[in-house]
C-alpha positions as CSV (number, residue, x, y, z in Angstrom):
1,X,-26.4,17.3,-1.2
2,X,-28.7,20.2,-0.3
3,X,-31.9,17.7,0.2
4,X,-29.8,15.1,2.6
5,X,-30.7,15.3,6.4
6,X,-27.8,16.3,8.5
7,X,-27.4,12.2,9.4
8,X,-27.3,11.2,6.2
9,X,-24.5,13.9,5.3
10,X,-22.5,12.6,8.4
11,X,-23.0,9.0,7.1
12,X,-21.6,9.5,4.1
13,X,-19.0,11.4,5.3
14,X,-18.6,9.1,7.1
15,X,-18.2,6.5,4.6
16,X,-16.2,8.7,2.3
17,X,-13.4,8.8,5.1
18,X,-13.3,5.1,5.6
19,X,-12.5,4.6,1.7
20,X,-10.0,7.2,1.7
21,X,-8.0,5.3,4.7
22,X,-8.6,2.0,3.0
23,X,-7.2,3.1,-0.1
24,X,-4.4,5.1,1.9
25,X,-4.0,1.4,3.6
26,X,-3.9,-0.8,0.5
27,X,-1.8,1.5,-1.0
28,X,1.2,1.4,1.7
29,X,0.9,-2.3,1.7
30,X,0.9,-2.4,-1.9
31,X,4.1,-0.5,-2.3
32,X,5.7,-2.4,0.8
33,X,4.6,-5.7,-1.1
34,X,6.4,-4.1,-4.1
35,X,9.6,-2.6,-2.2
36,X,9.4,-6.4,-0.2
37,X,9.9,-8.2,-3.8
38,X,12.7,-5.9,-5.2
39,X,14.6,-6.3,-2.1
40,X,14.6,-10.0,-2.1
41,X,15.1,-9.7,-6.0
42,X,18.7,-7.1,-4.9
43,X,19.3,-10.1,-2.1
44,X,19.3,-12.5,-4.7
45,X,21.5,-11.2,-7.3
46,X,24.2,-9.9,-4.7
47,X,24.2,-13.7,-3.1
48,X,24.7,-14.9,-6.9
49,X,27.3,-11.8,-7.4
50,X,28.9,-12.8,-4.5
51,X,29.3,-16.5,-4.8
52,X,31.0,-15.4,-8.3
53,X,33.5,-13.3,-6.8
54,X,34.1,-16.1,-4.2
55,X,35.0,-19.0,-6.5
């Protein structure tokens, strides 16, 4: 790191801060995609549940 100007230290920086939000990003919208699935998997089987219990 020593022989990097002081740009190209704030470049990467730079760069290593933008991957650590897009990770951060992908993975919030990965677990909402996740959470998003179980929910409509929980919908699903109390709609069936609840059709048994009405007939």
């Amino acid at each position: 790191m020593s022989n990097l100007t002081a740009k190209e230290r704030d470049d990467l920086e730079q760069i290593f801060a933008q991957i650590q939000i897009a990770k951060f990003r992908f993975n919030i919208w990965h677990y909402y995609k996740m959470l998003n699935k179980k929910g409509q998997l929980a919908i699903r089987l109390l709609r069936h549940k609840s059709k048994m219990l009405l007939k």
